[in-house]
C-alpha positions as CSV (number, residue, x, y, z in Angstrom):
1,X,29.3,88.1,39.9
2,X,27.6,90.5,42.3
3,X,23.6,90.9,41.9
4,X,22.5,94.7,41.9
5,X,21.2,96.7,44.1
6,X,23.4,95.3,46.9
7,X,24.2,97.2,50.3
8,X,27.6,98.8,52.0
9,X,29.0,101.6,53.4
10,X,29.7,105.2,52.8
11,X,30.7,108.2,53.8
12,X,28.6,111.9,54.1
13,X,29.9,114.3,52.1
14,X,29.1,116.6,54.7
15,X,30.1,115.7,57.9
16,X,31.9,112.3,57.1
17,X,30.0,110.5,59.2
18,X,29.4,106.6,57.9
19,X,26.5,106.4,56.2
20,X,24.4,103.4,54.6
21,X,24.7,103.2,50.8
22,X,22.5,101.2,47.9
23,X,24.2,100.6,44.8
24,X,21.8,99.7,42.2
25,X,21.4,99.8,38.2
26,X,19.4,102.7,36.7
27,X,19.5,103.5,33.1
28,X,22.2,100.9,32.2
29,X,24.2,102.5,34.5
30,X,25.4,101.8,38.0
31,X,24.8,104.1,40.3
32,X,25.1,105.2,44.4
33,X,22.5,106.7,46.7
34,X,23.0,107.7,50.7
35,X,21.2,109.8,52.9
36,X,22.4,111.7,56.0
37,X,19.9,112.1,58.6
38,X,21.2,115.8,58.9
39,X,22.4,116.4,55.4
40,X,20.1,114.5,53.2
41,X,20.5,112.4,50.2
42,X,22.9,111.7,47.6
43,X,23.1,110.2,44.4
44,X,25.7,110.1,42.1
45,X,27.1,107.7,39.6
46,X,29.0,104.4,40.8
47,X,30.4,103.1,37.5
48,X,28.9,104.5,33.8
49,X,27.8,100.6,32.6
50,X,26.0,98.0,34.2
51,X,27.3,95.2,32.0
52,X,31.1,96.2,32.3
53,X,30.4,96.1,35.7
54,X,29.3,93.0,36.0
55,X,32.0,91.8,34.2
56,X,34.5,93.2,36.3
57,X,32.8,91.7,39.1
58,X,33.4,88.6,37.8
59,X,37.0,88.3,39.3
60,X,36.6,89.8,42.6
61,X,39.4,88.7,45.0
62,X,40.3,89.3,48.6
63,X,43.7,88.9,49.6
64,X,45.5,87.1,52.4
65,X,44.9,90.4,54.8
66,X,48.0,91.6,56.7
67,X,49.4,89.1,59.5
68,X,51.1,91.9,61.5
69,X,49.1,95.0,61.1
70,X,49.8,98.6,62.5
71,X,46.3,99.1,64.3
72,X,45.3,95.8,66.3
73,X,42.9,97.5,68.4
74,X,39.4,98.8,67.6
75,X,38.7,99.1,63.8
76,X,36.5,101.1,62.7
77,X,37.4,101.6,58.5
78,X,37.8,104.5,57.1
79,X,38.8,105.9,60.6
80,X,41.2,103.5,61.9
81,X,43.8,103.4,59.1
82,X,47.1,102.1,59.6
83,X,47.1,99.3,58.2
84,X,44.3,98.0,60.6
85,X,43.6,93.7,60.9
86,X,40.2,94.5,58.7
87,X,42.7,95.2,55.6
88,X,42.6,92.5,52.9
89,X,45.4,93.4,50.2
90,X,48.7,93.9,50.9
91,X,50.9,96.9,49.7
92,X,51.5,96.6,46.0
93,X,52.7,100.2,45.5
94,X,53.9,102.6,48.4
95,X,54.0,105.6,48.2
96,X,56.2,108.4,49.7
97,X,55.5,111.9,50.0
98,X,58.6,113.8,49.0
99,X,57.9,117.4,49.4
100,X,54.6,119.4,49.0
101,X,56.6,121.9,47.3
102,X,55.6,122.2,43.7
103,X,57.2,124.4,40.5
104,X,53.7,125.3,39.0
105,X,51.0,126.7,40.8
106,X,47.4,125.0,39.6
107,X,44.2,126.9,40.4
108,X,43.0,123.2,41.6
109,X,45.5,122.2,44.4
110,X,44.8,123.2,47.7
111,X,48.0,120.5,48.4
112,X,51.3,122.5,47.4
113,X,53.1,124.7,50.9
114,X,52.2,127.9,50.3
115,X,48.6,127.0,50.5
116,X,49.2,124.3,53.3
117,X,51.5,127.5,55.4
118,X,54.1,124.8,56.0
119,X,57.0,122.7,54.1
120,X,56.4,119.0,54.9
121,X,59.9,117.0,53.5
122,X,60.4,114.0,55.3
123,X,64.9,112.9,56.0
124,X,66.4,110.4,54.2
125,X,66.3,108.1,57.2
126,X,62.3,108.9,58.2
127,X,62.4,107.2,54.3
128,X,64.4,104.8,55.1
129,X,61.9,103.7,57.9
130,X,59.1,104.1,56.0
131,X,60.5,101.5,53.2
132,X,61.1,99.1,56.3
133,X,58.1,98.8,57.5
134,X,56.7,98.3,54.3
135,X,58.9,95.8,53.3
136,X,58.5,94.0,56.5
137,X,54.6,94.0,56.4
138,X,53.4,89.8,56.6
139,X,52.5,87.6,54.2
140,X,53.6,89.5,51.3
141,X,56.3,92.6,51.6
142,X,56.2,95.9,49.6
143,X,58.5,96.1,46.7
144,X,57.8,98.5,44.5
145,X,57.8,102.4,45.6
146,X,56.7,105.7,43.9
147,X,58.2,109.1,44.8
148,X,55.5,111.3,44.4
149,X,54.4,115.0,45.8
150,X,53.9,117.9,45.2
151,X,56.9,117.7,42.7
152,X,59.4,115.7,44.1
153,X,62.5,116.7,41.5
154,X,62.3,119.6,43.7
155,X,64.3,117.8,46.0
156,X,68.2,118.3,45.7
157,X,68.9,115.1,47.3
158,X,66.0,112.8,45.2
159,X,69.1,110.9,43.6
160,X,70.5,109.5,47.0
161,X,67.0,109.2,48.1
162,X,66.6,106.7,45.2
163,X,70.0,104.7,46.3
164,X,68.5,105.0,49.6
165,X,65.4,103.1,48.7
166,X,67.7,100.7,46.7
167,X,69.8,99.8,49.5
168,X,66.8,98.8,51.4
169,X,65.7,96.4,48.8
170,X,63.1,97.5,46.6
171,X,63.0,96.1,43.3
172,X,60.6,99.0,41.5
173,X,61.3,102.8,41.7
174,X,58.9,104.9,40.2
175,X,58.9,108.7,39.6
176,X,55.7,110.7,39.8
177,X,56.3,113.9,37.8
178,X,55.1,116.8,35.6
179,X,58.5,116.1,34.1
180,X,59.4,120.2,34.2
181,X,63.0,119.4,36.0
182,X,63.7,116.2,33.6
183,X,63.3,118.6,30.5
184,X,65.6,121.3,31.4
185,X,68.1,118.8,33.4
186,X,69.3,115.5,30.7
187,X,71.8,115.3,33.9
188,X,69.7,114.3,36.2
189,X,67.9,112.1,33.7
190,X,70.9,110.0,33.7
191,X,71.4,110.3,37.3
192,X,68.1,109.2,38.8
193,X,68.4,106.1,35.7
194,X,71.6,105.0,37.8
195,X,70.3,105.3,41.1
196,X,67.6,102.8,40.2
197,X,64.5,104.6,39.1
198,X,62.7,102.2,36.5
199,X,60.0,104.2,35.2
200,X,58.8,107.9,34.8
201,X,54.6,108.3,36.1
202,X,54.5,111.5,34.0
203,X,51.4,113.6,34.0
204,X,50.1,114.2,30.8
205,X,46.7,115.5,30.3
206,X,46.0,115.8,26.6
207,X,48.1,116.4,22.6
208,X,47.6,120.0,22.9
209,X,48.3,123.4,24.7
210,X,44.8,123.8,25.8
211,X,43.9,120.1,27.4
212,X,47.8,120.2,29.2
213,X,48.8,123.3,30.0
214,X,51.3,121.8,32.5
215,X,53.6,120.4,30.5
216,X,53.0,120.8,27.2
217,X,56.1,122.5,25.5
218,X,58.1,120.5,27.7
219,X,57.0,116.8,26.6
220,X,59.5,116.7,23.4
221,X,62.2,117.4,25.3
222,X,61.4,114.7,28.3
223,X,61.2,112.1,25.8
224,X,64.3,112.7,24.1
225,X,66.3,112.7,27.6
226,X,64.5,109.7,29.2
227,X,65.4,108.1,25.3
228,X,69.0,109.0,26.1
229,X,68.4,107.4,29.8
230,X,66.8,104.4,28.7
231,X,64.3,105.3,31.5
232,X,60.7,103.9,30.6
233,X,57.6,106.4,30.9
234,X,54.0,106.3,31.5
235,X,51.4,108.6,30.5
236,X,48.9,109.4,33.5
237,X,46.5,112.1,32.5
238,X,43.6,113.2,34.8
239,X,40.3,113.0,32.8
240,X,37.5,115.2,33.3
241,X,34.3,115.3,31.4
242,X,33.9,118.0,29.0
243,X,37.6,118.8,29.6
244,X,40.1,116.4,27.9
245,X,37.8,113.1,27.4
246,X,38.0,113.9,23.2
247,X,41.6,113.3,23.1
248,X,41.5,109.7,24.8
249,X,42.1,107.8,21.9
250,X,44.7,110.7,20.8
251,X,46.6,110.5,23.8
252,X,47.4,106.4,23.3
253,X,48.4,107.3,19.9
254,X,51.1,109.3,21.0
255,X,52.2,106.9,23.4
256,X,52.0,104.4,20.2
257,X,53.9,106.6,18.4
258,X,56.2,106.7,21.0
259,X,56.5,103.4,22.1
260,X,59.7,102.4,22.3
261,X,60.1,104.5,25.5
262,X,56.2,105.0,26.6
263,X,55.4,101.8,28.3
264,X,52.0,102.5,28.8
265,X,48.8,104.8,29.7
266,X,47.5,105.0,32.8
267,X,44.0,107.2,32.7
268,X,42.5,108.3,36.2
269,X,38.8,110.1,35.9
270,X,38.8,112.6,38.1
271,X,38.0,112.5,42.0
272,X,35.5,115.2,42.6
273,X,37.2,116.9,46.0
274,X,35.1,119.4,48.3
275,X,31.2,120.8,47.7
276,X,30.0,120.5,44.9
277,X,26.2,120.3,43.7
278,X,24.8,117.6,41.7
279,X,24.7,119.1,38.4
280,X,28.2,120.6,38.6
281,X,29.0,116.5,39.6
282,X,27.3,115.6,36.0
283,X,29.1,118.3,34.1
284,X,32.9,116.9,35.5
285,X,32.0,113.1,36.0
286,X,33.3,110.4,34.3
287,X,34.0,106.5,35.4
288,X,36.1,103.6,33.8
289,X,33.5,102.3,31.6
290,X,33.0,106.2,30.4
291,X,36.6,106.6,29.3
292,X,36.9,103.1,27.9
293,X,33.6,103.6,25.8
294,X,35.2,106.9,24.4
295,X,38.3,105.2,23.8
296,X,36.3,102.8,21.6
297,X,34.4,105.5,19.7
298,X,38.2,107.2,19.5
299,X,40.2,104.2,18.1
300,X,37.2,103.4,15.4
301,X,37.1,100.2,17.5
302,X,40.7,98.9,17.3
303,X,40.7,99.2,20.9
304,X,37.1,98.2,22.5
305,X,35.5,97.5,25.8
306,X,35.6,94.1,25.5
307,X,39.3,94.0,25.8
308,X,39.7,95.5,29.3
309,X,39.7,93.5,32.6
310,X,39.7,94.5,36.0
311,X,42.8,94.5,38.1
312,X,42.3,91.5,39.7
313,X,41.7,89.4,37.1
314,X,45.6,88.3,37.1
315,X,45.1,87.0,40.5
316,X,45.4,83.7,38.8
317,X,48.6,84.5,37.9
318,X,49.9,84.9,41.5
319,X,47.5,81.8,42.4
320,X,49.6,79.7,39.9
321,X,52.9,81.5,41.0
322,X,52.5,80.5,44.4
323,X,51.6,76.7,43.8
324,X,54.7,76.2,42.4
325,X,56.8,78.5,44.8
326,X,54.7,77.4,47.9
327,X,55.6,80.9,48.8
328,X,52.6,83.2,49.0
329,X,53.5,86.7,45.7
330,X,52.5,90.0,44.9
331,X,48.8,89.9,44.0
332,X,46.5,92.3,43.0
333,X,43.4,92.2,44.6
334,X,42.4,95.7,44.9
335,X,38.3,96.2,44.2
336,X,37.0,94.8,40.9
337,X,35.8,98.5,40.5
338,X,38.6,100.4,41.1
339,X,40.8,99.7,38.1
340,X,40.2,98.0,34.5
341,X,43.6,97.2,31.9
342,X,44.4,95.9,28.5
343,X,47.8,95.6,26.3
344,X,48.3,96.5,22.9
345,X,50.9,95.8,20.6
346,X,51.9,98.6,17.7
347,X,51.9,96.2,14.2
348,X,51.7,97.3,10.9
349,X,50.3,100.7,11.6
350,X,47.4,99.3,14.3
351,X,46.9,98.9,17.5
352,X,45.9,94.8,18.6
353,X,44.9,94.4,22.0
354,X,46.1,91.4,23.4
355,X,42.7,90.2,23.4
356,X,42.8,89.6,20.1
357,X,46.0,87.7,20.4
358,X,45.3,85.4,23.4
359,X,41.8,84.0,24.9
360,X,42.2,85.6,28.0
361,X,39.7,84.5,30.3
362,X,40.3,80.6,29.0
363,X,44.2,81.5,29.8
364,X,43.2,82.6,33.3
365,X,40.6,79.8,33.9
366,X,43.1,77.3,32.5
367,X,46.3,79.0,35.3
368,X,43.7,78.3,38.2
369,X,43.0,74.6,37.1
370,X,46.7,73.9,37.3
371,X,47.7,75.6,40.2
372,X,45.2,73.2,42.0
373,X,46.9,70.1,39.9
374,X,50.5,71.6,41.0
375,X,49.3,72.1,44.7
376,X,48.6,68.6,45.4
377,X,51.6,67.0,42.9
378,X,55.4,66.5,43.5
379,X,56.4,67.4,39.9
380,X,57.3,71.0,40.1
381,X,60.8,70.8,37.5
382,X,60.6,73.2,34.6
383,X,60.8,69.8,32.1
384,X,58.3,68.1,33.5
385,X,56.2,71.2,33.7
386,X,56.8,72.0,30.2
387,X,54.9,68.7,29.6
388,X,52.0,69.6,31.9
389,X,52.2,73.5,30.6
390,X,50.8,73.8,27.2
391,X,50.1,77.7,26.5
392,X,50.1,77.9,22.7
393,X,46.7,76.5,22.8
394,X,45.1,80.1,23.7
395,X,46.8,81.4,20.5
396,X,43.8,82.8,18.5
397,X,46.2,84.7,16.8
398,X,49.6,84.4,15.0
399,X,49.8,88.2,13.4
400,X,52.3,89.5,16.0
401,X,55.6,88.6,15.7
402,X,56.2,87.7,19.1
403,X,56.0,84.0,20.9
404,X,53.8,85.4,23.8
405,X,52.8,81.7,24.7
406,X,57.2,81.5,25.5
407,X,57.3,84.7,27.2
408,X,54.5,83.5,29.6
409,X,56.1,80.6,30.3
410,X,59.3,82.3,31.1
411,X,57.7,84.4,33.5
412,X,55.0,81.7,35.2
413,X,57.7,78.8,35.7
414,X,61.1,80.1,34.8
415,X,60.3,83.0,37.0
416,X,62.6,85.3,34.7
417,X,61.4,88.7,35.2
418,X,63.4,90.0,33.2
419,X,61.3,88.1,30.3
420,X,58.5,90.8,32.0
421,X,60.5,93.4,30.6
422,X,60.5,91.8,27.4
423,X,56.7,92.6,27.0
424,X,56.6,95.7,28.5
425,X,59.1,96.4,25.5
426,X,56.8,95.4,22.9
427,X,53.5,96.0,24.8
428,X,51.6,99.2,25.4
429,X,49.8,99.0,28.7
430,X,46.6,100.6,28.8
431,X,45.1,101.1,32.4
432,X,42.0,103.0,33.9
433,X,42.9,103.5,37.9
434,X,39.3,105.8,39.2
435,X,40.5,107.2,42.8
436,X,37.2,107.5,44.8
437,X,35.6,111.1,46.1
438,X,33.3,111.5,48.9
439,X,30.1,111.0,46.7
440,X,31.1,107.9,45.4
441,X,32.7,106.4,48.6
442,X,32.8,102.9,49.5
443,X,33.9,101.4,52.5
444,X,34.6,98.1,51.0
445,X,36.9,99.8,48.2
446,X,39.0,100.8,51.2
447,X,39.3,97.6,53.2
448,X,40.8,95.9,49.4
449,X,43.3,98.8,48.6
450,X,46.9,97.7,47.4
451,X,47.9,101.3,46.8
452,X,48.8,103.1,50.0
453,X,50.8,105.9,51.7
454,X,53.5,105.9,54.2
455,X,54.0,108.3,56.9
456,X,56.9,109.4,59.6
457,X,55.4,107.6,62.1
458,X,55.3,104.6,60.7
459,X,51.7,104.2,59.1
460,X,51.1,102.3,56.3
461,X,47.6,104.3,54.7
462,X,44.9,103.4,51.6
463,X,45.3,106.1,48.7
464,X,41.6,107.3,49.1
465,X,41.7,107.4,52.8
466,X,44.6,109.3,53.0
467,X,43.8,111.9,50.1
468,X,39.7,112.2,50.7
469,X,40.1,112.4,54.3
470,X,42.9,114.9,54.2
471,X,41.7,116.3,57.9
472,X,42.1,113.0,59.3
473,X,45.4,111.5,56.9
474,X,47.9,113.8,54.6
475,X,46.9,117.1,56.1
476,X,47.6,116.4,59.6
477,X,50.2,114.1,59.7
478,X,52.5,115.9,56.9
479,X,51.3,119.2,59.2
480,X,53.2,117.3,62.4
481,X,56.3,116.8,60.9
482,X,56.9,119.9,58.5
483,X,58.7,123.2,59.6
484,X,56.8,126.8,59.2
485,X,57.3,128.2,55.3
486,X,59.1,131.3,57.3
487,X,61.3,128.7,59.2
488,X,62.1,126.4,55.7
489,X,63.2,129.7,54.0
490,X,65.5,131.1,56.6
491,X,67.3,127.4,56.4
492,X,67.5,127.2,53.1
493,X,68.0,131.0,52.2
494,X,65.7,130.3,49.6
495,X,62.0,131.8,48.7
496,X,59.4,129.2,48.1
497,X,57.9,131.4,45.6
498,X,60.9,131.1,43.5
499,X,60.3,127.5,43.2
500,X,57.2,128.4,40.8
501,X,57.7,128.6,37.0
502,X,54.4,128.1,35.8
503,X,50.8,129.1,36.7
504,X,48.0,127.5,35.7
505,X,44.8,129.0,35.9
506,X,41.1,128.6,35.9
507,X,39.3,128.7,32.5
């Protein structure tokens, strides 16, 4: 567990330069200060509870690092990103930039082409390349990739971009939409299901007109043709303070009510982007432990902070994975603070956490005590380990109607991953993912990422380098390998105005 205040590195919000930071507890909660010799100091809030924080910190992890990074020379993080030597997690989720065309126009973005003044799509083969060299990356290869953009069902050829991806090898395809095309289109629904896409990232800000203006009359309708597709969705709606954080616990309802195609929620407080004073920070600010606290308070406890854990508490899952593989697996081990999860099975009308099923921390002690027994013995055969194994023993619950003590073991030893999708079947995953801002920037949140970007030119970049340094990352490099608006719609014979169907504007 990490003692407060502690030191490390940030960034000023000003001029970018790296900037000493303390991190220390006030008034229960955790917060950041700076100062800039030319811009002064800043304070804002780290993460909204001290004691949630120190139980995340609890199951910190670093990685295995990259053995054959982009950037060998001088590192100097957040400046040097590529992936650089310095970098301790590998790529658990890539992803590619399709287009930076959109089909609604949001007050907010500064992103989408007509503001950027150019089209950046990358070819099917610059993809292709991309995939490669994440895929290729040492110890542990990327296998999972999202599509994301701007709105990427904006591209004509996103179905054999998917069987492009395929071809190469990854396992997980993921679509990151406002859903807009998959309403109006059951088609392509269908089509992107048989190409290999596994599961729909749809945003999805609140239950009502008001908190998700986006999308809202089209939701029905993008249910009942990824139902038709047998093509899994999450929920991933942007929380702001004073905004949509009332309808948290309305939100995973729906998805309840919906769970035998909604997979899961994924909430991401919003990243603060550009100047903006203290007090406007206050009004719009909200962590991880903020949005789990309401989520309490909004389920009348059924779901409470006690049941979340950081991301990389299942790295004793991979640990116990690779003692019995000797092969080193996928692990999490992003930042303790930059993500905290939980399941929840629908029974009876309620939502049980799986916390209330299983004792998870003795489940996670218990994996790392046996992968150390496994690591030094000979017997690694799925009878004798079914001896050795004995997972019923964290059952502090019988009320679901589901042998989750089986399906573990299916997925630990048997290594049947298709058992995974068993419990993704029956489970509602509930995740908090906070990207970080220039006010709440830490260095050594950068150096653990496991969610990155890749580029043309072969770069392999952390998620809040590449999106809070745009000047540096996106910006420039999409910039270098786009083609002027004016040029795109004399190809095309197209206007990129017509692209728009909906404008959402400031209230």
């Amino acid at each position: 567990m990490i003692s407060l205040p502690f030191k490390t590195m940030s960034l000023c919000p000003e001029c970018i330069k790296k900037i000493p930071a303390e991190v220390y507890e006030e008034n229960g909660k955790v917060m950041m200060k700076k100062v800039c010799k030319e811009h002064g100091e800043f304070v804002d809030v780290y993460w909204g509870d001290v004691e949630l924080f120190k139980k995340a910190s609890k199951f910190r992890a670093d990685g295995y690092g990259i053995e054959n990074p982009q950037i060998y020379d001088k590192v100097d993080c957040p400046f040097t990103c590529g992936l650089c030597r310095a970098h301790k997690s590998h790529t658990a989720l890539l992803n590619i930039v399709l287009t930076n065309r959109c089909n609604i126009a949001c007050w907010y973005c500064f992103f989408y082409a007509k503001k950027a003044g150019y089209v950046y799509e990358p070819t099917i083969e610059q993809i292709r390349y991309m995939v490669r060299v994440a895929k290729n990356l040492k110890p542990v290869g990327c296998n999972a990739v999202q599509l994301t953009g701007g709105e990427p069902t904006l591209r004509d050829d996103l179905v054999e971009i998917v069987r492009a991806i395929k071809e190469e090898g990854i396992d997980h395809v993921q679509l990151n939409t406002n859903g807009l095309k998959l309403a109006e289109d059951p088609e392509l629904v269908m089509s992107l299901r048989e190409a290999g896409v596994n599961t729909v990232y749809l945003s999805f800000d609140g239950v009502d007109e008001e908190t998700n203006p986006k999308n809202h009359w089209e939701i029905p309708k993008i249910l009942e043709n990824c139902r038709k597709a047998e093509l899994g969705i999450v929920l991933v709606p942007t929380v702001i303070r004073n905004y949509n954080d009332h309808q948290l616990g309305d939100i995973i309802r729906f998805a309840a009510n919906n769970i035998d195609i909604i997979r899961g929620v994924n909430f991401q407080p919003v990243s603060l982007t550009g100047s903006m004073p203290r007090k406007e920070r206050e009004l719009r600010r909200i962590t991880i432990p903020d949005a789990i606290k309401l989520i309490e308070e909004q389920t009348e406890g059924e779901i409470s902070r006690e049941d979340f854990y950081p991301i990389p508490s299942v790295i004793s899952i991979s640990r116990f994975v690779e003692a019995l593989t000797g092969k080193p697996q996928y692990s999490l081990t992003n930042h303790f603070a930059c993500g905290m999860a939980t399941y929840v099975f629908k029974y009876n009308g309620r939502l049980i956490p799986i916390t209330r099923i299983l004792d998870v921390e003795g489940l996670l002690e218990y994996l790392n005590e046996k992968a150390e027994e496994i690591r030094g013995s000979r017997i690694k055969t799925i009878r004798a380990l079914k001896g050795i194994i004995d997972l019923r023993k964290f059952v502090i619950s019988k009320e679901i109607p589901i042998d989750i003590p089986k399906l573990l073991f299916d997925i630990l030893v048997r290594h049947d991953y298709s058992t995974l999708g068993k419990f993704h079947m029956n489970a509602l995953f509930i995740g908090m993912m906070h990207f970080m801002d220039l006010y709440n920037y830490d260095i050594a949140r950068i150096i653990r990422c496991d969610i990155h970007y890749a580029t043309p030119d072969g770069k392999i970049i952390p998620f809040c380098t590449f999106n809070v340094l745009p000047e540096m990352y996106r910006d420039k490099i999409h910039e270098k390998f786009a083609i002027p608006i004016e040029e795109w719609e004399k190809r095309t014979g197209r206007k990129l105005r017509d692209d728009i169907v909906r404008v959402v504007r400031k209230k």
